[in-house]
C-alpha positions in Angstrom: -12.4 -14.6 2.4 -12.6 -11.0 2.0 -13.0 -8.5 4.5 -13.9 -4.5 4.3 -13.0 -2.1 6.8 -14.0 1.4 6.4 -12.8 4.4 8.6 -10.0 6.4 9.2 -6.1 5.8 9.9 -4.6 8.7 11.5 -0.6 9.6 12.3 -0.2 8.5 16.0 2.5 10.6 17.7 4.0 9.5 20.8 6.6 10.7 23.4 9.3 8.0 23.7 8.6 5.3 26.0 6.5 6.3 28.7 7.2 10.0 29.1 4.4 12.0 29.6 3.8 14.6 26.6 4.8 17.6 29.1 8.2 16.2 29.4 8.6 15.1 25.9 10.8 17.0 23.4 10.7 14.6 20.5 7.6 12.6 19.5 7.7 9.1 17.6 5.5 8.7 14.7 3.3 5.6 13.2 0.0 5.6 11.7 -3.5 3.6 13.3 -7.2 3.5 13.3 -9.5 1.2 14.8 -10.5 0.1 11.0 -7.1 -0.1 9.6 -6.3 -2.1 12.5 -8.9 -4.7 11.8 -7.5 -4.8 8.4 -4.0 -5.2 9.1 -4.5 -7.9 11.8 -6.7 -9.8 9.2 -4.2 -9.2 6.6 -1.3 -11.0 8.6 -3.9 -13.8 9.1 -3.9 -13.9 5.8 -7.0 -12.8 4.9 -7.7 -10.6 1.6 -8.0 -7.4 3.7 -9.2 -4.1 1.8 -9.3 -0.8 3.5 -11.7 2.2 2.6 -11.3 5.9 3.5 -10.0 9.1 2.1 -6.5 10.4 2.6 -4.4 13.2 0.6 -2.7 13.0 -2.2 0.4 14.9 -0.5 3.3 12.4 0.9 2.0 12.1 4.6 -1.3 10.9 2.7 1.0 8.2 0.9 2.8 7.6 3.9 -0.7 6.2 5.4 -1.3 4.1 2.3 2.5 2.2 2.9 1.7 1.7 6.3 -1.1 -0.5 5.2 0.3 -1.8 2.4 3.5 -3.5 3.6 1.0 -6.1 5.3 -0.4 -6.3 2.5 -3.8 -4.5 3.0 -5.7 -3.6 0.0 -5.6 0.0 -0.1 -7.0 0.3 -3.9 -10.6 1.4 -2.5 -8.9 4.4 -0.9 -10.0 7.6 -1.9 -7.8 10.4 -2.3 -8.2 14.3 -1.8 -8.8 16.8 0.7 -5.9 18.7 2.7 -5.0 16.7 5.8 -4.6 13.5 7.7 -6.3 12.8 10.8 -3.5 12.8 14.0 -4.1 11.6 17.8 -1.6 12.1 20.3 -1.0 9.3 22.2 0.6 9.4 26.1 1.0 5.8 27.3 0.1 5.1 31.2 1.4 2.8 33.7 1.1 1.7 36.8 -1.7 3.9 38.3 -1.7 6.7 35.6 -3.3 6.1 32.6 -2.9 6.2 29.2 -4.3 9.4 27.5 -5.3 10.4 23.8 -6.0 14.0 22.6 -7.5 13.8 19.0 -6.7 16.6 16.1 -8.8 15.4 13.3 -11.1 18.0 12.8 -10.9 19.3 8.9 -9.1 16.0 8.1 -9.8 14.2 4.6 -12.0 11.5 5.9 -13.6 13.5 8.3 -15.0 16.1 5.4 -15.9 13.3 3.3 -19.2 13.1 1.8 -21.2 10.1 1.7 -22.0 10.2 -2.0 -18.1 9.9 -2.4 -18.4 6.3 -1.4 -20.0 4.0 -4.3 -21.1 0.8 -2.1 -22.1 -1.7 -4.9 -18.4 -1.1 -6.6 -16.5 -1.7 -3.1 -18.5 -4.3 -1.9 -18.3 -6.5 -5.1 -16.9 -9.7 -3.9 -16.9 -9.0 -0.5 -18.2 -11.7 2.2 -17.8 -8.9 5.1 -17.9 -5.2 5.9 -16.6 -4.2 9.1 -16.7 -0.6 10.6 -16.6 0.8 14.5 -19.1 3.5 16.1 -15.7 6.3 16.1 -16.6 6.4 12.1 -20.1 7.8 12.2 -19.1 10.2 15.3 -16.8 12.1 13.2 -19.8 13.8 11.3 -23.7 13.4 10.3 -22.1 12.7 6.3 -20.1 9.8 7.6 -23.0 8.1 10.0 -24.8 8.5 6.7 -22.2 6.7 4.8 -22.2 3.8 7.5 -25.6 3.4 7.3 -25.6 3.0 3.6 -22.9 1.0 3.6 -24.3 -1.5 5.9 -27.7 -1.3 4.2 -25.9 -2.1 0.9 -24.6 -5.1 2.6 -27.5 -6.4 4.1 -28.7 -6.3 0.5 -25.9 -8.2 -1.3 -25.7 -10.9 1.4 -22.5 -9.1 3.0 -21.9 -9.9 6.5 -22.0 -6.8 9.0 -20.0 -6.0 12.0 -19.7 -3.0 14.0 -17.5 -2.8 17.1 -19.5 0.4 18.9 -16.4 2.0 20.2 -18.0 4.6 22.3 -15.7 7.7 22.3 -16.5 10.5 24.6 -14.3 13.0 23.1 -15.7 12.8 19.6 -19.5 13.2 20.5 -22.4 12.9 23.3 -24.1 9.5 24.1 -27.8 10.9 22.9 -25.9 11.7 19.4 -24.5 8.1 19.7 -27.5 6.2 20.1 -29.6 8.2 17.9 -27.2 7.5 14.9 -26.3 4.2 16.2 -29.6 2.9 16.4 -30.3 4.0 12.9 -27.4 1.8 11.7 -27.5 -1.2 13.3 -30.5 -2.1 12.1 -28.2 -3.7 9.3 -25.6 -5.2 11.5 -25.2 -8.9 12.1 -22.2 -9.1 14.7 -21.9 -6.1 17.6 -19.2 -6.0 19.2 -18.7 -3.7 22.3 -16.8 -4.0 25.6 -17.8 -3.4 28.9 -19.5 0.3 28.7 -20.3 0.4 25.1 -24.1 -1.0 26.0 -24.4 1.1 28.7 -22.7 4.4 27.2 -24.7 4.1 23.6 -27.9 2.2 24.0 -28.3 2.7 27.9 -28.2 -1.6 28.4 -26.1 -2.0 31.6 -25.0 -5.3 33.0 -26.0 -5.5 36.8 -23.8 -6.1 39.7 -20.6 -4.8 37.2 -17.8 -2.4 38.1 -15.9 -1.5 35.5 -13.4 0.9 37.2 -12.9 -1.7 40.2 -12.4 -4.7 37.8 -15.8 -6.5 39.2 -17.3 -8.1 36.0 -20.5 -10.3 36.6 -21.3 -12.9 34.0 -24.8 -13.1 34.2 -24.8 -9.2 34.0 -23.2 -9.0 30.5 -25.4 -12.3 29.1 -28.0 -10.4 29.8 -26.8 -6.8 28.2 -26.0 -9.6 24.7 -29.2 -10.2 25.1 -31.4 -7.4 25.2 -28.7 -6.0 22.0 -30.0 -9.1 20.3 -33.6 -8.5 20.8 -33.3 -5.2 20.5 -31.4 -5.1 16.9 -32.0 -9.0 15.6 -27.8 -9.1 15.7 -26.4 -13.2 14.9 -23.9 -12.5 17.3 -23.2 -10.2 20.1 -19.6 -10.3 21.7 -18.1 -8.4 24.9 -14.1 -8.1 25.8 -13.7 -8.2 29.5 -11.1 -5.6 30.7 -10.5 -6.4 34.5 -8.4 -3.0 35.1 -5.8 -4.0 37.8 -3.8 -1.0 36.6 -3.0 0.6 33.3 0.4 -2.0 33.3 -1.9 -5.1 34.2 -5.5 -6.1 33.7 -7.2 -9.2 32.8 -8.6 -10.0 29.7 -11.3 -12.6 28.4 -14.5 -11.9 26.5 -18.2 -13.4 26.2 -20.0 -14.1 23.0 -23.5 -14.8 22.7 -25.1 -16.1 19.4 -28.1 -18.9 18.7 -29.2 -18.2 22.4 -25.9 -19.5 24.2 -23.2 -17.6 25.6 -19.6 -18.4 25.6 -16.8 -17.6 28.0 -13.0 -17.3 27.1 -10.5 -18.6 29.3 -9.3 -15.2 31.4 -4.9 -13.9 30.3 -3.2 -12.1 32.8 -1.6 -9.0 30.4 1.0 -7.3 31.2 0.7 -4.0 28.7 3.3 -2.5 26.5 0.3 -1.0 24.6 -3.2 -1.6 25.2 -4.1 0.9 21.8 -5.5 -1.9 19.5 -6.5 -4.5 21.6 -10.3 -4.3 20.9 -9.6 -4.1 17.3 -7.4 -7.2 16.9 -10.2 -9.1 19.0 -12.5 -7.8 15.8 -10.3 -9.1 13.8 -9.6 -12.5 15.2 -13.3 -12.9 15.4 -14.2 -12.6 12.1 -11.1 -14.5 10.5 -12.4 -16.8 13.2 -16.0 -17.1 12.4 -15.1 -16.4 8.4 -12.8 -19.6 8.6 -15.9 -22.0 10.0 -14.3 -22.3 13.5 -17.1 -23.0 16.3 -18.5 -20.2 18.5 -16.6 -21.2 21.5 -13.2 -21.4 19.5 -13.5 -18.6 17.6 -14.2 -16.5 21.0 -11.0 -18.6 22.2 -8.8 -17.2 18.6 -10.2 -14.0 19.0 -9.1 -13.5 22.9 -5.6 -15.0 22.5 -5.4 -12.5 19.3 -6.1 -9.5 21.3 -3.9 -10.6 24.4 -0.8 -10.9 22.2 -1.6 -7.7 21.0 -1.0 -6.3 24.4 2.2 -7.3 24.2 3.3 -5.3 20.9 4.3 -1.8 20.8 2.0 0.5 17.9 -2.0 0.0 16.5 -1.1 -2.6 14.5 -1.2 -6.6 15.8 1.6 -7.9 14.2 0.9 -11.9 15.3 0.7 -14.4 12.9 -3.0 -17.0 12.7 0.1 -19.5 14.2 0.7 -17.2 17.0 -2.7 -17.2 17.8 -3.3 -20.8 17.6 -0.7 -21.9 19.6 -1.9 -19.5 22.6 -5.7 -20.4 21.9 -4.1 -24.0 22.2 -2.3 -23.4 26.2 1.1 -22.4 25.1 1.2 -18.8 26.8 4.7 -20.0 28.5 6.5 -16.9 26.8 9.7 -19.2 26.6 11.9 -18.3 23.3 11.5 -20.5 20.4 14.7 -21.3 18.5 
């Protein structure tokens, strides 16, 4: 199988464990993005795993590219150029503070892109999915153009489609959002969204829901799948759960709703070391899942177990093996050391 992600991976910097940024006087840095993440997670699934943006050609530039590469990402689609990489400041919560992000990607190489600069035939040769999240086409009019096209070109070579809609306040208004979203997932086959995506992008808002309590209503989000499904003729529509006990403890499960039934996963207690990522390793584990054949309800069941472990591990990236996965989809979430 292989698997397209398009979007941008930024240097994350971090004060050290959970100090708050006001107190911190050293930051730790990695690199993430919701597409890169997708790609990594699929990569260590072992999935052929190609990644498209643009980065510099200066060494912070190359520094992104290794990131990806050591798990074995295909980063020969990336385009290089422009003067900087994308950074978000990340200040992890817990207990009853949460986690916060302050984005400085303005003027970055991705974000100044233009959409001719992406030839869609050429990267999608060979492909059997393209995968991209709502953050890529808030980051400028060029780039919701280049989404759209992409997933056009898809549609047109057979490609499977997934978009993950990832509404982010901080990088543009919800009219902006649904305008351009609408536009592009005319062309998508899988949404993916969690539980104020619908509401916060397409106005579609599951009844008798509470979001910031943790009161999630079942028949409220088959009901928000479908009207997506009507609305947009997606395959597939699936919804991650977050029952926000705290920012060190929620509960996690999702829904998916394809050929008229919907799915439930079995519900993880997560206890969070970092919660950045855990939408985009369920993506991941849901298209490996569905690309490998598995059944709707199991690959709902992969895809959960995925993103739970992910919870558990420090950085963007999910570094969990398909095995890993398995044997937690399977019952084993005992914890207990394996020698």
């Amino acid at each position: 199988m292989r698997v397209v992600t398009f979007g941008e991976i930024m240097l994350r910097l971090q004060p050290e464990n959970y100090l708050r940024f006001v107190q911190a006087d050293r930051l730790e840095a990695t690199f993430g993005g919701a597409e890169a993440n997708v790609a990594v997670s699929l990569a260590n699934f072992g999935a052929d795993a190609a990644f498209v943006t643009k980065l510099p050609s200066h060494e912070i530039g190359q520094s992104a590219v290794n990131s990806l590469r050591k798990f074995g990402v295909d980063t020969s689609l990336i385009l290089r150029g422009g003067d900087r990489v994308g950074i978000y400041y990340c200040e992890k919560g817990a207990s009853q503070r949460p986690s916060k992000v302050i984005y400085d990607r303005a003027g970055s190489a991705f974000q100044t892109s233009e959409k001719e600069e992406y030839d869609w035939e050429s990267i999608l040769k060979g492909a059997d999915w393209l995968h991209f999240t709502g953050i890529t086409p808030a980051l400028s009019p060029k780039l919701a153009a280049a989404a759209e096209e992409g997933a056009k070109t898809a549609r047109k070579l057979g490609v499977t489609v997934s978009c993950d809609l990832n509404f982010r306040k901080k990088l543009w208004s919800k009219e902006e959002a649904g305008r351009a979203m609408s536009a592009i997932c005319r062309y998508v086959d899988v949404c993916i969204a969690n539980e104020e995506d619908a509401k916060d992008v397409f106005g579609i808002q599951a009844e008798n829901s509470d979001v910031t309590s943790g009161k999630l209503d079942r028949e409220g989000y088959i009901d928000v799948a479908k009207k997506l499904s009507e609305k947009f003729g997606f395959r597939a529509v699936a919804i991650t759960l977050r029952e926000s006990l705290s920012a060190s403890d929620n509960n996690w499960s999702a829904m998916l709703y394809t050929g008229k039934e919907a799915y439930f996963s079995k519900k993880y207690p997560v206890h969070i070391v970092d919660r950045v990522g855990g939408g985009d390793s369920f993506g991941a584990g849901l298209i490996f899942a569905m690309l490998s054949g598995y059944t709707p309800s199991d690959a709902l069941g992969f895809a959960v177990a995925a993103s739970a472990l992910k919870h558990s591990v420090e950085g963007d990236f999910n570094m969990v093996s398909k095995e890993e996965v398995e044997t937690l989809r399977k019952g084993d979430g005992s914890g207990r050391v394996q020698r």
